[in-house]
C-alpha positions in Angstrom: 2.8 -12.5 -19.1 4.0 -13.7 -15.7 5.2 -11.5 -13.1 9.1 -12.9 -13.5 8.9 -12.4 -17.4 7.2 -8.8 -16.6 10.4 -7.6 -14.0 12.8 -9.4 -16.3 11.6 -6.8 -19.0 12.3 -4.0 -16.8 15.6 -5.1 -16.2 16.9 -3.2 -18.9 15.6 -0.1 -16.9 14.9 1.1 -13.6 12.4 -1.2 -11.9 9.3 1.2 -10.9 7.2 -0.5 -7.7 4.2 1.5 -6.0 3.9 0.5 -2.4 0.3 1.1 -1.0 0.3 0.9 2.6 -1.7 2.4 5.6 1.3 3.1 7.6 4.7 3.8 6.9 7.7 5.8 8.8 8.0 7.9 10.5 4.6 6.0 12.2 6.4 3.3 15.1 4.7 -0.1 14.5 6.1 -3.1 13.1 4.3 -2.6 9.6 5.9 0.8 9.0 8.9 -0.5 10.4 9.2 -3.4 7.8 7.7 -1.9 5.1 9.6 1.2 5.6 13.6 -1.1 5.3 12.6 -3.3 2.5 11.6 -0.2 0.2 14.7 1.7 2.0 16.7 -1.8 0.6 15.2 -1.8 -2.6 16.1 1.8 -3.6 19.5 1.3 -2.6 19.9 -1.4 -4.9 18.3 1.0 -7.4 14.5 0.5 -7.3 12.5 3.3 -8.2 9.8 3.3 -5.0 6.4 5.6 -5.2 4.2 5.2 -1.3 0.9 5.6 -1.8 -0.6 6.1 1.7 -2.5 8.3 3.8 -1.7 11.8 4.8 -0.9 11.4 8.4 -2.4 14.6 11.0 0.3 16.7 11.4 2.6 15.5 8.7 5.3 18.5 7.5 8.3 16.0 6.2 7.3 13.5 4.0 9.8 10.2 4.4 10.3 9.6 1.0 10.1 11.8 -2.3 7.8 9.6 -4.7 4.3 9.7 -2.9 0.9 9.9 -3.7 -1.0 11.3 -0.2 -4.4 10.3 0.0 -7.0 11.1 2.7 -7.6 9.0 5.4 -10.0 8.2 8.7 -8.4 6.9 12.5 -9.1 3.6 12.9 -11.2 3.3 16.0 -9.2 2.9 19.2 -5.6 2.9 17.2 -5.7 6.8 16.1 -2.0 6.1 15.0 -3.0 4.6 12.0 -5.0 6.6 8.9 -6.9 4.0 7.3 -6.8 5.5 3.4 -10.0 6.2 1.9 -10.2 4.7 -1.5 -8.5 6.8 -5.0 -9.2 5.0 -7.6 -9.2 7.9 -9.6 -6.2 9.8 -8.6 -4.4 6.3 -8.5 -5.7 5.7 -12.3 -4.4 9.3 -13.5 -1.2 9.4 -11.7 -0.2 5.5 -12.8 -1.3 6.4 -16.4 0.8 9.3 -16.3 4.2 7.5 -14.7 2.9 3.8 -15.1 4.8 1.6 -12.7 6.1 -2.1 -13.3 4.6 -3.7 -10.6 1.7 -2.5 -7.3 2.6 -4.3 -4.0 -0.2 -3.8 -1.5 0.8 -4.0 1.8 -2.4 -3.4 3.3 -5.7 -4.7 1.8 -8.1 -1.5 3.5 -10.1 0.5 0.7 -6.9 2.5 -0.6 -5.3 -1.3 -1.5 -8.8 -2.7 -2.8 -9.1 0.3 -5.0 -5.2 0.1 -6.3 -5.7 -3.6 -7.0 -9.1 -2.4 -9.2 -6.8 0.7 -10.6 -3.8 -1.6 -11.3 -6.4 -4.4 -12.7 -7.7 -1.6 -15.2 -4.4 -0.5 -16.8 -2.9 -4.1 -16.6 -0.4 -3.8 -13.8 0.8 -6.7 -12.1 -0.3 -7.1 -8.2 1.5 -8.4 -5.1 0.3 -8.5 -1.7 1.9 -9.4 1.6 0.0 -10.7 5.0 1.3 -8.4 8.0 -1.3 -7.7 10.2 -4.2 -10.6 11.2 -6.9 -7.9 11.1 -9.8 -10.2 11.6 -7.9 -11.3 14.9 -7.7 -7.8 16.0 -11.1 -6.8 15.0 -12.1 -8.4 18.8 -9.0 -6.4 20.6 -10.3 -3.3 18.7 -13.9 -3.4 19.7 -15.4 -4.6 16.4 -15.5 -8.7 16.5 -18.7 -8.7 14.6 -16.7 -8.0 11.6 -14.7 -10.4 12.3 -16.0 -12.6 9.3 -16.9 -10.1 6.8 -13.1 -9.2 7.3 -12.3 -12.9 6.9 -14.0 -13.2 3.9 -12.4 -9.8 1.9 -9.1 -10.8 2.6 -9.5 -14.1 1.2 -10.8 -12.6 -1.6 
């Protein structure tokens, strides 16, 4: 089943999209920032959105009601951003539970590789979107010899 014949199913319904993303509001950067409108857009046209993201340091108001909050490491030299450890499990249990219609990763760290496996296992559909040209920054950040490794796991 393609992914147009899969949302035109859910039409009928309320469409059900987990976001899994490193960073998200109220975190300043561009990512958040755009990640943060389109699902602010989508539920006002009357998406049903579930974040799954790390726990930020410090966090007492969550942004948004549906989340799953996993935990998460600083990157080196960019503390802003929790890169999320991988959940396969609690991903598995929680999408079993409330399945959604579609997983969009937004970034492809460990959380996103382990929702594409958990998603994979129970049949979900996967997106992705490019933001960030990680194995660019992997020089600025003080880690260019991963450069290629980097290179290599997003094309895959």
């Amino acid at each position: 089943m393609s992914i147009q014949e899969h949302i035109a199913g859910t039409l009928q319904r309320q469409l059900r999209i987990a976001v899994v993303t490193e960073t998200f509001p109220p975190e300043i950067n561009g990512v958040a920032h755009s990640v943060g409108r389109t699902c602010s857009k989508l539920t006002e046209r009357g998406v049903s959105i579930q974040v799954v993201r790390p726990r930020q340091r410090d966090e007492d108001n969550p942004w948004i009601d549906d989340q799953i909050l996993v935990p998460g490491i600083s990157l080196p030299n960019y503390s802003q951003v929790q890169l999320g450890l991988p959940a396969g499990r609690l991903l598995l249990r929680n999408w079993r539970a409330i399945r959604p219609d579609i997983v969009h990763i937004v970034t492809e760290g460990p959380l996103g590789w382990s929702a594409l496996h958990a998603a994979r296992e129970l049949g979900i559909p996967v997106t992705s979107s490019f933001h960030t040209n990680f194995q660019a920054y992997a020089k600025h950040y003080g880690a260019a010899w991963t450069a290629r490794n980097v290179m290599a796991y997003l094309k895959y």
